[in-house]
C-alpha positions, -999 to 999 in steps of 0.1 A, spaced: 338 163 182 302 149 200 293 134 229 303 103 221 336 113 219 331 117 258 323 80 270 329 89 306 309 122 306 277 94 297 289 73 322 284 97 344 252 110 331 237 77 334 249 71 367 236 102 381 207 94 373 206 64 392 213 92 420 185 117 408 160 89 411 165 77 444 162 112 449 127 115 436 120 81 454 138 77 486 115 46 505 132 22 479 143 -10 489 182 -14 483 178 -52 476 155 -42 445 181 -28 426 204 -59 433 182 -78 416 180 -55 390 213 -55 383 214 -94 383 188 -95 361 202 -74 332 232 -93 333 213 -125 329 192 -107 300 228 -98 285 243 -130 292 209 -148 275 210 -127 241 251 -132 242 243 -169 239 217 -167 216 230 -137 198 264 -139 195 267 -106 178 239 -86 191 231 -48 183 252 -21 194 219 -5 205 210 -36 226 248 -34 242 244 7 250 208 3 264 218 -27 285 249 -9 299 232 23 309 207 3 325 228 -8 343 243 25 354 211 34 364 206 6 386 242 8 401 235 48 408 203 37 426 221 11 450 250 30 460 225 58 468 204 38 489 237 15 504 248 47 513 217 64 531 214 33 547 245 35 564 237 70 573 205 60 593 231 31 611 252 63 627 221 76 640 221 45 669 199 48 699 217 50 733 190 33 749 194 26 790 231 30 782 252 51 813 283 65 794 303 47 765 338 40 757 354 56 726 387 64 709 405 101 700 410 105 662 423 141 665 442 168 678 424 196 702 412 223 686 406 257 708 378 276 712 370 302 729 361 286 764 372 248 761 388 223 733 370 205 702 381 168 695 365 143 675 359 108 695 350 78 679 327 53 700 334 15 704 315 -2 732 286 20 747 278 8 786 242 -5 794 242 -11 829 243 -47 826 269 -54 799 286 -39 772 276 -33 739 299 -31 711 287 0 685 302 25 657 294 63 663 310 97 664 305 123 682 320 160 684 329 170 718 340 199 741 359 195 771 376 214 797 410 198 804 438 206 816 457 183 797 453 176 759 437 150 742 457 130 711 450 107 689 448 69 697 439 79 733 408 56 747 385 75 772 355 67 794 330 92 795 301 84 818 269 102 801 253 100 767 261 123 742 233 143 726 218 142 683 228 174 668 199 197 666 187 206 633 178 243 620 157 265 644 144 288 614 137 281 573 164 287 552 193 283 584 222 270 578 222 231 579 246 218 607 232 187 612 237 177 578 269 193 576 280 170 600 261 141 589 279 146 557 311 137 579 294 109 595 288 125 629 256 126 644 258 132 682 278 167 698 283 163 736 297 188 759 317 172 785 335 199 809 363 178 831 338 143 831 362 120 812 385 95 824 414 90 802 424 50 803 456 36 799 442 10 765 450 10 731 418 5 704 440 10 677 475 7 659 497 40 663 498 41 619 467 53 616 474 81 629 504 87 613 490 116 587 468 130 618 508 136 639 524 147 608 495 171 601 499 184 639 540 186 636 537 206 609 511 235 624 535 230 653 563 246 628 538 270 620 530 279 651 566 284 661 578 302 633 551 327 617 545 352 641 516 373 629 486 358 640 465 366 610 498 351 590 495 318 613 456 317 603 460 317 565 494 295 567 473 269 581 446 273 558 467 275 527 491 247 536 477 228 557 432 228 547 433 240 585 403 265 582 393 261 619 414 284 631 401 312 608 391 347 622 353 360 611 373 390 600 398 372 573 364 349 561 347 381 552 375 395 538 386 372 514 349 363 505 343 402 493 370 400 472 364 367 457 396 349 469 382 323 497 394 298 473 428 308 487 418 296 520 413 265 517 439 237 501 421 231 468 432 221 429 449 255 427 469 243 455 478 210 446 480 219 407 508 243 419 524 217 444 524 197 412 539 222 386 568 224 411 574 193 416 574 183 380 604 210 375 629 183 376 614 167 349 639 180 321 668 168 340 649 132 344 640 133 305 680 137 297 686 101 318 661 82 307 626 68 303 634 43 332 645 75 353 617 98 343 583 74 347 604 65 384 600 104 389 566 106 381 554 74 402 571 97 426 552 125 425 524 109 417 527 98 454 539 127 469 503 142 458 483 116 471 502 120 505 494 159 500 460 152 500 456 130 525 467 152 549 451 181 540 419 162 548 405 147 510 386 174 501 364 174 468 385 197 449 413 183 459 408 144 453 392 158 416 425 179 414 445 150 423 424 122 405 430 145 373 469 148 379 471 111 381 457 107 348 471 129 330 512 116 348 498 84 337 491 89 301 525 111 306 539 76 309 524 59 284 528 86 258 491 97 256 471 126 267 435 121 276 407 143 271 403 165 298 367 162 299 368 123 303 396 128 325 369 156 346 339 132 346 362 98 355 370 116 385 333 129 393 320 94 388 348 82 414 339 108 438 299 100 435 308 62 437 326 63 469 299 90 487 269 95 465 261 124 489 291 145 484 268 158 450 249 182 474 284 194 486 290 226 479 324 225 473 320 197 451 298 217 427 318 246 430 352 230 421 341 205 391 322 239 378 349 259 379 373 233 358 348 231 334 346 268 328 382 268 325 385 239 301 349 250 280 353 291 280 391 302 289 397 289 249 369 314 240 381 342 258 418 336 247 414 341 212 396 377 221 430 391 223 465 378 215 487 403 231 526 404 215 542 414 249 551 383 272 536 400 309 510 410 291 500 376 277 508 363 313 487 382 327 458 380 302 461 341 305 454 346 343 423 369 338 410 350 311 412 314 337 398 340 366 367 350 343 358 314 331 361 300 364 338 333 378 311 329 349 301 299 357 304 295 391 288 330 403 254 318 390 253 290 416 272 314 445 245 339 438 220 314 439 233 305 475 245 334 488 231 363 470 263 383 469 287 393 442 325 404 445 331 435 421 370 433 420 373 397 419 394 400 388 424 425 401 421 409 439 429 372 415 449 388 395 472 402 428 463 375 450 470 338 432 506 351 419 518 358 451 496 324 467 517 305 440 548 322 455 540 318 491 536 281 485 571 278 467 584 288 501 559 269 525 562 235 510 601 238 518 595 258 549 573 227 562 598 203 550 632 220 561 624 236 592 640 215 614 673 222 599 690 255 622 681 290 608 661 277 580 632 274 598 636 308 610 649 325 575 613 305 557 591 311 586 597 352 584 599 349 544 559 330 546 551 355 575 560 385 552 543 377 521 512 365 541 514 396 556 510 413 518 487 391 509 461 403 536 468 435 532 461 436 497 428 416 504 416 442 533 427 474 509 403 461 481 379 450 507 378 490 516 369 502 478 337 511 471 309 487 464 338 456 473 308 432 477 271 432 460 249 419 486 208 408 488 212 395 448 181 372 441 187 342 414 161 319 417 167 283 401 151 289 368 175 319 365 208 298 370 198 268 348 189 302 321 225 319 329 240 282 328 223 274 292 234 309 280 268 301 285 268 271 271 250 282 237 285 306 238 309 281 244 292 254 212 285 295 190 313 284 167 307 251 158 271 242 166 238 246 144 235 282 152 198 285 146 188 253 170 207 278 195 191 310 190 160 291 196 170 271 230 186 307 238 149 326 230 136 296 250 155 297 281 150 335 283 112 326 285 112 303 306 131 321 334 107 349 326 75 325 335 96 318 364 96 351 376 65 362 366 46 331 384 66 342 417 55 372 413 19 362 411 24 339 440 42 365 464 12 377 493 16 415 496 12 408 534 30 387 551 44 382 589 74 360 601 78 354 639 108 335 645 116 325 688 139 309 703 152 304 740 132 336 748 143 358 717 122 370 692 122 382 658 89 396 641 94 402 600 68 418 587 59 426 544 38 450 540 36 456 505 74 472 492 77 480 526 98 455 549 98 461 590 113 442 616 112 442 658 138 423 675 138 413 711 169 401 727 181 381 693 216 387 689 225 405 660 257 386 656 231 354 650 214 371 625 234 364 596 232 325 595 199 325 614 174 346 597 193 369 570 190 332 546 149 335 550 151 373 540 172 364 508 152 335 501 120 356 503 135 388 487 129 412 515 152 434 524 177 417 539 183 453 566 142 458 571 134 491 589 131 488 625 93 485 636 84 500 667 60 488 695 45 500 726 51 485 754 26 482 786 22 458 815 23 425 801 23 431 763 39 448 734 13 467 706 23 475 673 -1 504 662 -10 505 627 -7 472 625 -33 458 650 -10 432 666 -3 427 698 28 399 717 25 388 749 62 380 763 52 358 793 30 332 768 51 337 739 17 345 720 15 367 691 -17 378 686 -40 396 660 -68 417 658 -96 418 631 -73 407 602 -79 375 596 -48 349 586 -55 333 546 -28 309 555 0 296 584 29 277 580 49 261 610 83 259 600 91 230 628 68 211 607 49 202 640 12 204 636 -6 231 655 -27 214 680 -67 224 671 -73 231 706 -49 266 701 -68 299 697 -73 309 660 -64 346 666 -28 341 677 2 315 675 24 304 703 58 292 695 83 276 718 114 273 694 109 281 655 96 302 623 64 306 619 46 324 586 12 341 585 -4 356 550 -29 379 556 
């Protein structure tokens, strides 16, 4: 089999490029590439009249083309409406707007979601589309449909104080919210209706069943994963279950994803036999069935990436169920990437987009491998070897791009998958009926303790492995070169058996180089002596490279901060991620680091130096220094800032 066999795959290929080049070349117009696309058409349509049989090679160039061009508008339609939710309040004194969730608790007040309809300007009313992510302190609880006044002007989300933080603005941006406002008890709830109650219908069915949750598991770290596993609830998650379930490698489990709703759909497709026995009219009415049963699935649990792929997939391959065919799974795999990218050209830069099309086609591409390794003659056995073998083609390839990210590595991912997804499968053969039935008397109860039980298992077998020596790698470098090397290596295994075997020695030989050069040039590049001061509403954090040696000095910054706001920079510059603690002396309205010739002055937020003499400074605000500043010290109000010496 080639590529060609795969017409979807170079669909897709072509497409994204379309997306890789408004990538390179943001400041396009939109309205180019309509006329781009008309234009190719009328080319086509010109050589179809006076070619009535043209070239195949004429028809393939034309059609990627016009992938191309159709990638570059949808790109562009779609950063354009991006820049729309960023609206300017203007003069405007408070704005009208609509509920579109549930509360959420924090610690000290209640998260909702409002969605903004008229905004007030003094002198009229303005009608205008926006979201904005709340806080408020009532005593009552907001619900969906409600319309509310709220009399100020909400806020734009801030974006990263330090390089290499953690991106909340486009996090949310992603989502389409721009503004975050927090509002205390200033809202007025008004007796109107913006909307038609059915929209919210899978936003009250959602809450109604983490009500039966709520009522019936009683464990609280129980109630936490139920509504993460059945529900894509992850809100509610502790810090303590996250960094659990991330050491062992099973954070998949949290969230609904296509392991979920591939299960959800191997159970429901147990009937099936019985269906087969009464008919093909019977059985394809079964399948349009489920096929909507999974789409309702997903829709409530919040359309995820992995789970529209997952469900996208299903759909196929129930349809060609029906008509008596079965699709590739690779055309089947790229359709529903090409469908994703279509709708939200951003949702590429998602992680969990990249993540979950990876893992699939680690499954599909190296589980085959793997399989044949072994062929065990006992049943458990080849049960179980089936499971590791999808475990470590789903880990290969996805741990080069989770390293890349997050520099860490679980060491018993395989026995905590092995333990964990069995029982996940089970715990979801109860919680689908629990959610469903547990408004009959004593069911509710008899499911509820049964979920509450084996959640209760679960964790404890995720916090016992958590406890085993060297659970989690941490501070792993991969730079890019390195993944695209560890990416090409395992694709040279997967095509070992059938593909020209000397081409891939050589592109193996030449990958291995060039993430050699890689290194090697960064290596070059790295300044034996650099500093990172990094403020922000009055606390500080001085990094300092001295060579091997990596030192630190914190004032005030809260270490619980630390991981989302400045460990990222250490990994990204591979220091060591837990520096040794730098001491300075600290006299009347400064603080000396001997040794080192520095000196910080609190009151002016001024870092100073003596006789060594900067080679280079980098603001990581991006705001130029203004010339007029001294050239032996920096002053920062609120960023990063990097001096090489």
């Amino acid at each position: 089999m080639t590529f060609a066999d795969f017409p979807f795959l170079r669909y897709l290929f072509f497409f994204w490029g379309g997306l890789y080049l408004v990538a390179l070349f943001p400041n396009l117009p939109a309205q180019l590439f309509l006329w781009l696309l008309a234009s190719v058409w009328m080319v086509y349509a010109g050589f179809l009249f006076r070619f009535p049989s043209p070239s195949s090679f004429l028809n393939s160039s034309l059609a990627y083309l016009l992938l191309i061009g159709l990638g570059c508008y949808v790109s562009l339609s779609s950063r354009q409406e991006a820049l729309e939710g960023e609206i300017s309040w203007g003069e405007g004194q408070g704005y009208l707007a609509e509920v579109q969730r549930y509360d959420l608790p924090k610690a000290n007040s209640s998260e909702n979601l409002l969605a903004v309809f008229a905004i007030n300007e003094g002198q009229g009313w303005r009608s205008q589309k926006a979201l904005v992510l709340v806080y408020h302190q009532m005593e009552e609880a907001l619900y969906p449909g409600q319309v509310i006044w709220v009399p100020s002007n909400p806020e734009p989300v801030a974006p990263p104080s330090f390089p290499d933080e953690f991106n909340y603005k486009r996090f949310l941006a992603a989502k389409g919210i721009h503004f975050r406002q927090f509002l205390g008890k200033k809202l007025q709830v008004l007796p109107l209706k913006q909307s038609n109650e059915l929209n919210f219908t899978m936003e009250h069915l959602r809450h109604y069943f983490a009500g039966v949750i709520e009522q019936y598991v009683q464990r609280p770290e129980s109630k936490q994963i139920a509504l993460a596993l059945l529900l894509g609830q992850k809100e509610s998650l502790g810090k303590e279950v996250k960094q659990a379930y991330s050491a062992t490698g099973t954070q998949h489990i949290l969230a609904v994803s296509g392991l979920h709703v591939g299960i959800i759909y191997s159970i429901l497709l147990l009937p099936l036999t019985f269906f087969k026995q009464k008919g093909q009219l019977l059985q394809k009415s079964y399948l349009v069935l489920v096929l909507g049963l999974i789409w309702i699935y997903a829709l409530m649990t919040g359309f995820s990436p992995s789970v529209v792929r997952a469900v996208v997939m299903f759909s196929l391959v129930t349809l060609g169920q029906m008509r008596k065919r079965k699709p590739s799974i690779w055309n089947i795999l790229a359709f529903s990437a090409l469908l994703l990218l279509v709708l939200d050209p951003d949702i590429q830069s998602d992680l969990g987009f990249q993540l979950s099309y990876l893992a699939v086609a680690g499954i599909v591409g190296l589980q085959p491998i793997l399989l044949r390794m072994w062929a065990p003659s006992n049943r458990v056995l080849d049960y179980f070897w089936q499971m590791a073998t999808v475990t470590l083609a789903a880990q290969l390839i996805t741990s080069p791009l989770t390293l890349h990210y997050f520099h860490t590595f679980p060491t018993y991912f395989l026995v905590a998958n092995l333990l964990i997804v069995p029982l996940s499968y089970i715990i979801l053969c109860v919680g689908v009926p629990f959610l469903l039935l547990a408004w009959i008397p004593m069911v509710g109860s008899l499911l509820g303790a049964i979920v509450d039980f084996l959640l209760f298992i679960q964790n404890e077998i995720t916090y016992t492995l958590q406890e085993l020596p060297a659970a989690l790698w941490q501070g792993i470098h991969l730079s890019l070169a390195g993944m695209l090397a560890i990416w090409g290596a395992l694709w040279i295994w997967g095509n070992w058996e059938f593909g020209n075997r000397k081409i891939l020695v050589r592109l193996g030989f030449g990958l291995c180089l060039l993430w050699a050069i890689s290194n090697l040039w960064t290596e070059v590049l790295r300044p034996s002596h650099e500093l990172y001061f990094f403020t922000k509403d009055q606390q500080r954090i001085l990094d300092l490279r001295l060579g091997e040696h990596h030192l630190s000095w914190n004032q005030d910054f809260p270490v619980a901060q630390l991981s989302y706001s400045i460990l990222p920079n250490r990994l990204a510059g591979q220091r060591n991620p837990v520096p040794i603690s730098l001491k300075g002396i600290v006299g009347k309205d400064s603080v000396w680091f001997p040794g080192l010739d520095f000196t910080f002055f609190p009151a002016q937020n001024r870092l100073a130096w003596g006789l060594l003499q900067p080679k280079e400074q980098m603001d990581f605000s991006q705001i130029n220094l203004s010339d007029s500043l001294p050239g032996d010290s920096i002053i920062r109000v609120s960023s990063g800032f990097r001096v090489i010496f």
